[in-house]
N, C-alpha and C positions, 0 to 999 in steps of 0.2 A: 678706668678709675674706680670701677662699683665692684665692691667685692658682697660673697653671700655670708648672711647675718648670722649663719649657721656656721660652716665649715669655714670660709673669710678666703674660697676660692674664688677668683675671678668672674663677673657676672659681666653681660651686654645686655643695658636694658633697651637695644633695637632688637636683638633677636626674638623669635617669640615660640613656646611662650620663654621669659625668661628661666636661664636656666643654669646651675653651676656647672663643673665636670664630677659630682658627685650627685648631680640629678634632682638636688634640691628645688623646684619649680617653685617662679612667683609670678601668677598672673600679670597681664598689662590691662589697669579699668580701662570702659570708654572714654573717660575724662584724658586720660594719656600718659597716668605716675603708675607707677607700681608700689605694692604695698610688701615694704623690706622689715616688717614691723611683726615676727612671730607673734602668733596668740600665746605662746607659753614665755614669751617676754613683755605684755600688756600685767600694767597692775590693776585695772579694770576694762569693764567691758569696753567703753567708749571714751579713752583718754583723750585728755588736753581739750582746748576750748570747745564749745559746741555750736549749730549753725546759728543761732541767734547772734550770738559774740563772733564770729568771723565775720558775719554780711555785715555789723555795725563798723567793722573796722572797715571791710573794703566801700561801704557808704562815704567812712570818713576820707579813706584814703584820696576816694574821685573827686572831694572837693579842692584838693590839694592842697591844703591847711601845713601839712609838714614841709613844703618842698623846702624852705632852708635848711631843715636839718637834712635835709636826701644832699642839695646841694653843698652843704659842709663837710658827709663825708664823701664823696662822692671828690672832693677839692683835696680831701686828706690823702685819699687813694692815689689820686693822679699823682699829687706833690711825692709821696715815696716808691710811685714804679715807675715813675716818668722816664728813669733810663732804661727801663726793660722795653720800653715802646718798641715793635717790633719795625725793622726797617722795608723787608719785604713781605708779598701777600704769603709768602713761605713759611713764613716767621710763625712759633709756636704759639698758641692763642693762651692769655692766663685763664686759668681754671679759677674761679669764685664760687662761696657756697657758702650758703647763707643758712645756719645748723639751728631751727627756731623759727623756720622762715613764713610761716602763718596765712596768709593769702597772698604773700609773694610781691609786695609791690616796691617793697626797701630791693630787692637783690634786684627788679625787673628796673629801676630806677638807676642803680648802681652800674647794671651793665647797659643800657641805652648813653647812660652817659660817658664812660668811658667807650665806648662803640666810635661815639662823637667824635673823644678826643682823640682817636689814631692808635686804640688799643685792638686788637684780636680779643672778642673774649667767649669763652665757653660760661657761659651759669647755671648752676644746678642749687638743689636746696631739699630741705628735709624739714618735716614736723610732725611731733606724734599724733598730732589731728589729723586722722582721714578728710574729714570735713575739709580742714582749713587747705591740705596738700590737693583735695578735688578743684578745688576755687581756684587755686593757683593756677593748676594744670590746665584748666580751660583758658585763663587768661591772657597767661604769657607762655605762648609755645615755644617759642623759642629755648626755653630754657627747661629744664631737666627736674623733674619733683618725686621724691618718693617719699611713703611713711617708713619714718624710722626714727627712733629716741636719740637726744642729742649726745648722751654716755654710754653709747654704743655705736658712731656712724656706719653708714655702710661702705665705705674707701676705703681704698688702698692704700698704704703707707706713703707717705708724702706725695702725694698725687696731688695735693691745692696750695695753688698762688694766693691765693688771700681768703680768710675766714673771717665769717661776719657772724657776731650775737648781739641782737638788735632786740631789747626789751623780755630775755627768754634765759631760762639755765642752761648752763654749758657746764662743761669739762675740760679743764686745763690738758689734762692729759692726754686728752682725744685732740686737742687741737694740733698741742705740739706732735702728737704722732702722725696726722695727716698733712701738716705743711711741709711742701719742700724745707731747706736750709735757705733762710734770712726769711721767707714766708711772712705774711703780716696776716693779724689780727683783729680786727675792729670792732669796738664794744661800745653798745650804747646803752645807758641807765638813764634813770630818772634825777636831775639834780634836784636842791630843795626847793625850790618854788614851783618844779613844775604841779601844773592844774592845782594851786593853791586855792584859789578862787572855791574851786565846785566842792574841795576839802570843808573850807570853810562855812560851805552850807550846807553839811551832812555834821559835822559834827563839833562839839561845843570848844573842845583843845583841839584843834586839829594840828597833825604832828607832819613836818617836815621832811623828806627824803635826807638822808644822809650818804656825803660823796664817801665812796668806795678808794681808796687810794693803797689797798692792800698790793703787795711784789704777784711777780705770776711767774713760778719757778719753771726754768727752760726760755724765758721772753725777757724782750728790752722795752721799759717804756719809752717811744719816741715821738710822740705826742699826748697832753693831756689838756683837754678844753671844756669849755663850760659856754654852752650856746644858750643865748636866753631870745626870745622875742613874744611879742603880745601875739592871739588872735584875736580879730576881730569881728565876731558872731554877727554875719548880716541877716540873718533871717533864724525863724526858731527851728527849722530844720537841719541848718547847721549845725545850732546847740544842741538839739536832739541826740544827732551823730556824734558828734561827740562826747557827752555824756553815755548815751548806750556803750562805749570804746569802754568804760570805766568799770569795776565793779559795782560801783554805786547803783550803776543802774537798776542791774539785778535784785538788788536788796532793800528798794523805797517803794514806798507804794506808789502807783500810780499819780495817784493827784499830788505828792508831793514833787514826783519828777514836772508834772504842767507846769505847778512852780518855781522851778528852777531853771527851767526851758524859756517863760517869761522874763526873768530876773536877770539872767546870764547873759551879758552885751560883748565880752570880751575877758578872755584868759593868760596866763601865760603859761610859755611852753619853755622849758628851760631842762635841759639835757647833759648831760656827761658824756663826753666822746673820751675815748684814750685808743690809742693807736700801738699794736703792740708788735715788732719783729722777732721773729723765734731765731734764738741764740745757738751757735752749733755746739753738740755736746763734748 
């Protein structure tokens, strides 16, 4: 399914090192991803988030603050492949890839669960962060990580059962070019209330998320939902993690974050899911 990000020949990232048939070589790190991400396609040296902001999120992740929203799409998934459920151990595994995929615990979430439900599944994922695809790769082996920008994937033409952009930019185009036909899409945004709270105590009008409900040319929308639920901050270690997930973090000084780590008992978390099938051309 991994094609080279150069020529777009055919790659195996078990072989090593990896390699196309025009000899383009991409190392395998220790961590276990390969880096699909040419330096003369980097817009700087050290793109996308950096290791401070990836260990906050996978902090946040371990406390497990999101899992309704894992379990909402993860309920979205099932409900439109449910007939593809495979009948024997023969049966074709779906492919999932999570194009944005940041320390990896939405697609690692996604495919443990479908695992559960009586799916076969292959998971792989990409991020322009070295950082963030290192973290991954150590964590969830099972599943497949390389660097690579999300408007350039490294696959093969409809090679994935379902695409995931969970909180990250994508490319319509890319998407539609790498799903099979009827393939699904799952987008996750911010709806308006999410982390209104921590808004509130950074800035004087604090401004609202607005829902996205633009067409996506090539796809059908066949789910659009708006998940809302509180958390609630048992400890300021929590609130810590969670704030650090934010840009805010970055940007306050010190003693004003104590303050808010004090202050903040409980959030909401409120989401935009839509669920997208690619239309045959």
């Amino acid at each position: 399914m991994w094609r080279c990000p150069l020529c777009k020949a055919p790659i195996s990232l078990s072989s090593a090192p990896v390699k196309c048939e025009k000899n383009h070589s991409f190392d395998m790190a220790k961590a276990g991803y390969v880096n699909l991400l040419p330096v003369q396609f980097k817009k700087s040296k050290s793109p996308g988030d950096d290791k401070a902001m990836v260990r906050a999120r996978r902090e946040f992740h371990a406390l497990n603050a999101y899992k309704p929203l894992k379990d909402k799409m993860l309920q979205l998934l099932i409900s439109a492949t449910d007939t593809k459920k495979p009948d024997t151990k023969e049966s074709t595994a779906l492919h999932i890839y999570d194009a944005g995929c940041g320390e990896g615990s939405y697609l690692y979430a996604l495919c443990e669960g479908l695992t559960c439900a009586g799916f076969k599944v292959k998971g792989a994922g990409s991020d322009i962060s070295k950082i963030a695809v290192e973290l991954a790769a150590k964590a969830f082996k099972q599943q497949e990580f390389v660097v690579a920008s999300s408007f350039e994937l490294p696959l093969a033409d409809t090679s994935q059962d379902i695409m995931l952009q969970v909180f990250a930019p994508g490319c319509n185009d890319e998407y539609s070019r790498v799903l099979n036909d009827k393939g699904l899409l799952l987008t996750v945004n911010p709806a308006p209330e999410h982390l209104f709270e921590i808004k509130a105590m950074v800035y004087d009008s604090p401004r609202k998320h607005k829902l996205d409900d633009s067409k996506r040319v090539g796809f059908e929308l066949i789910e659009n939902e708006v998940l809302s639920f509180t958390i609630e901050l048992a400890s300021s270690e929590q609130a810590l993690a969670l704030i650090k997930m934010t840009p805010f973090y970055w940007k306050l000084p010190p003693g004003r974050i104590d303050e808010m780590v004090s202050s903040l008992k409980s959030v909401t978390a409120d989401f935009h899911l839509q669920l997208w099938q690619k239309q045959e051309a």
